[in-house]
C-alpha positions in Angstrom: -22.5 -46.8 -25.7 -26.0 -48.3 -26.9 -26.6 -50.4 -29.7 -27.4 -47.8 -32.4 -24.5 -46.3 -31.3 -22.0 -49.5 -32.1 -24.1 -51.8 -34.2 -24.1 -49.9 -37.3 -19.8 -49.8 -37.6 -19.8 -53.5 -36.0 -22.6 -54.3 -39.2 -20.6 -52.3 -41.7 -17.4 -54.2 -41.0 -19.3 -57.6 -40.7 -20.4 -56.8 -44.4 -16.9 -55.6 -45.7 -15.6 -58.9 -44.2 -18.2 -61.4 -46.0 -17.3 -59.0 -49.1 -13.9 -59.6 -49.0 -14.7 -63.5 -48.4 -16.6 -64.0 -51.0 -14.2 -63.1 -53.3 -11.3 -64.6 -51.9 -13.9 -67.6 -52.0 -14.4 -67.1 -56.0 -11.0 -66.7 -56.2 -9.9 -70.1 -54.6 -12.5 -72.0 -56.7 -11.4 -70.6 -60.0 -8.1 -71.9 -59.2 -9.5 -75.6 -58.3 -8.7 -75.2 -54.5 -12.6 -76.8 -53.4 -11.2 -77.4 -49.7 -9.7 -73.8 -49.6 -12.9 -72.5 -51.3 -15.2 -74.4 -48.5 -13.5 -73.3 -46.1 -13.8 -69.7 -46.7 -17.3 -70.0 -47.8 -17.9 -71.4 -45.0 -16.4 -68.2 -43.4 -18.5 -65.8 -45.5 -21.8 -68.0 -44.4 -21.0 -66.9 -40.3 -20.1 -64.2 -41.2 -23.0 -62.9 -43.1 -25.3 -64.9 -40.3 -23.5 -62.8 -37.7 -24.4 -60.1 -39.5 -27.8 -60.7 -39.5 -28.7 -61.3 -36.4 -26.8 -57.6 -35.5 -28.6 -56.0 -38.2 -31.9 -57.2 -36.3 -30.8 -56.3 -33.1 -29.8 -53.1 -34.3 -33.4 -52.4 -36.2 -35.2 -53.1 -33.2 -33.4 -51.2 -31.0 -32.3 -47.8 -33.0 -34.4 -44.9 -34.4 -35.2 -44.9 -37.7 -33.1 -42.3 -39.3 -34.6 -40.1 -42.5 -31.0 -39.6 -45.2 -31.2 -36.0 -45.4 -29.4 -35.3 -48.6 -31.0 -33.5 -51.3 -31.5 -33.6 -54.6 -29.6 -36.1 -57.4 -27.8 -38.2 -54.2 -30.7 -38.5 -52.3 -32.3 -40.1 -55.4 -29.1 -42.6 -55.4 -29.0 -43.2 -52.2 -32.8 -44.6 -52.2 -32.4 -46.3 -55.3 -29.4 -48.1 -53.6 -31.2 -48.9 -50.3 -34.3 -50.1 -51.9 -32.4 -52.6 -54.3 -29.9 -53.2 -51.2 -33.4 -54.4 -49.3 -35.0 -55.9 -51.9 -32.2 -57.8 -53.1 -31.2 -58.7 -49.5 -34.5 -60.3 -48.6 -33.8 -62.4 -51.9 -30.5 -63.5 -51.5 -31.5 -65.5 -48.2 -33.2 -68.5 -49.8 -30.8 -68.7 -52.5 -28.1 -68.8 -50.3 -29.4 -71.9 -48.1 -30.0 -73.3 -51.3 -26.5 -72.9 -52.4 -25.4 -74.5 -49.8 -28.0 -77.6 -49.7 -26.5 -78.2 -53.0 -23.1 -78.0 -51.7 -23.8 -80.1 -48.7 -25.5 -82.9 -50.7 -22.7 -83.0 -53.3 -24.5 -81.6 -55.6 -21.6 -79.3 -57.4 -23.1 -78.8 -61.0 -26.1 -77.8 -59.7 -24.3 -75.9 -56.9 -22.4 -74.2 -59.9 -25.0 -73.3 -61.4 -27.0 -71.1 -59.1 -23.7 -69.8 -57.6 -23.2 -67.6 -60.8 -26.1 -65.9 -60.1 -25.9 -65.8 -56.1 -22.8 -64.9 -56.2 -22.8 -61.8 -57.7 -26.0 -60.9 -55.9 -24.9 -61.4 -52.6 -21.9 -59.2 -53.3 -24.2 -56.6 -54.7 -26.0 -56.8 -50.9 -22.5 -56.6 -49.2 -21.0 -53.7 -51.3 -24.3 -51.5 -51.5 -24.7 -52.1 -46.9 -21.1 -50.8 -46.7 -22.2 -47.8 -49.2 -25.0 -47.2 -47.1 -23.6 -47.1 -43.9 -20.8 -44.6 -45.6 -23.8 -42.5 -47.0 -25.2 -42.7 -43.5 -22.3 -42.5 -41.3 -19.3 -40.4 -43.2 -21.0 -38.4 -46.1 -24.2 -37.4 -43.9 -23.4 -37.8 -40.5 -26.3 -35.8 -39.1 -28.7 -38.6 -40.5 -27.2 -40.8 -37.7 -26.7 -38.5 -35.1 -22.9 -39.1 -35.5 
């Protein structure tokens, strides 16, 4: 097997994983566990930078595949790929950021920007694994699956 063959499940799970971090993250923090919450964060961070570095791997190596669904679910699916990409590209900065403020003790501040990263970054997880399933499972002849 080659790496468009593998990478896309291997991403997919990688981004059903930081999902599931993050909210065991938000979770832990709502009920005051900041050491529990770190920790997992912390998780969801490698994770998501594991992620990325397969994601690129996989981009440079595999074909560009064209969704070939028609009519009202092709329009969804672009309209959840372009956000997905737009709002992926985004979410970097603010997530170093969110963690500078961590790192630096700086937990209002931290706070602050985590209600909107938060909720962004789960966005970018939740729409990749929708993707892949549009890709993968509902059109599997877009992937050469």
């Amino acid at each position: 097997m080659d790496t468009a063959t593998v990478l896309p499940h291997v991403n997919a799970a990688l981004n059903a994983v930081s999902t599931v971090l993050l909210l065991i993250g938000f979770g832990l923090i709502r009920a005051g566990r900041r050491d529990a919450h770190r920790a997992v964060m912390i998780a969801a961070l490698a994770v998501s930078a594991v992620f990325l570095i397969s994601y690129l791997v996989y981009h440079f190596t595999a074909p560009i595949f064209v969704f070939p669904g028609r009519g009202t679910i092709r329009v969804i699916y672009y309209i959840i790929l372009v956000s997905h990409v737009i709002l992926a590209v985004a979410i970097v900065p603010l997530v170093v950021e969110i963690v500078r403020r961590a790192w630096t003790g700086r937990f209002d501040r931290h706070k602050a920007l985590a209600r909107w990263t938060l909720p962004l970054w789960l966005y970018v997880t939740v729409t990749g694994v929708a993707i892949y399933g549009m890709l993968y499972h509902l059109y599997p002849q877009a992937s050469g699956a």
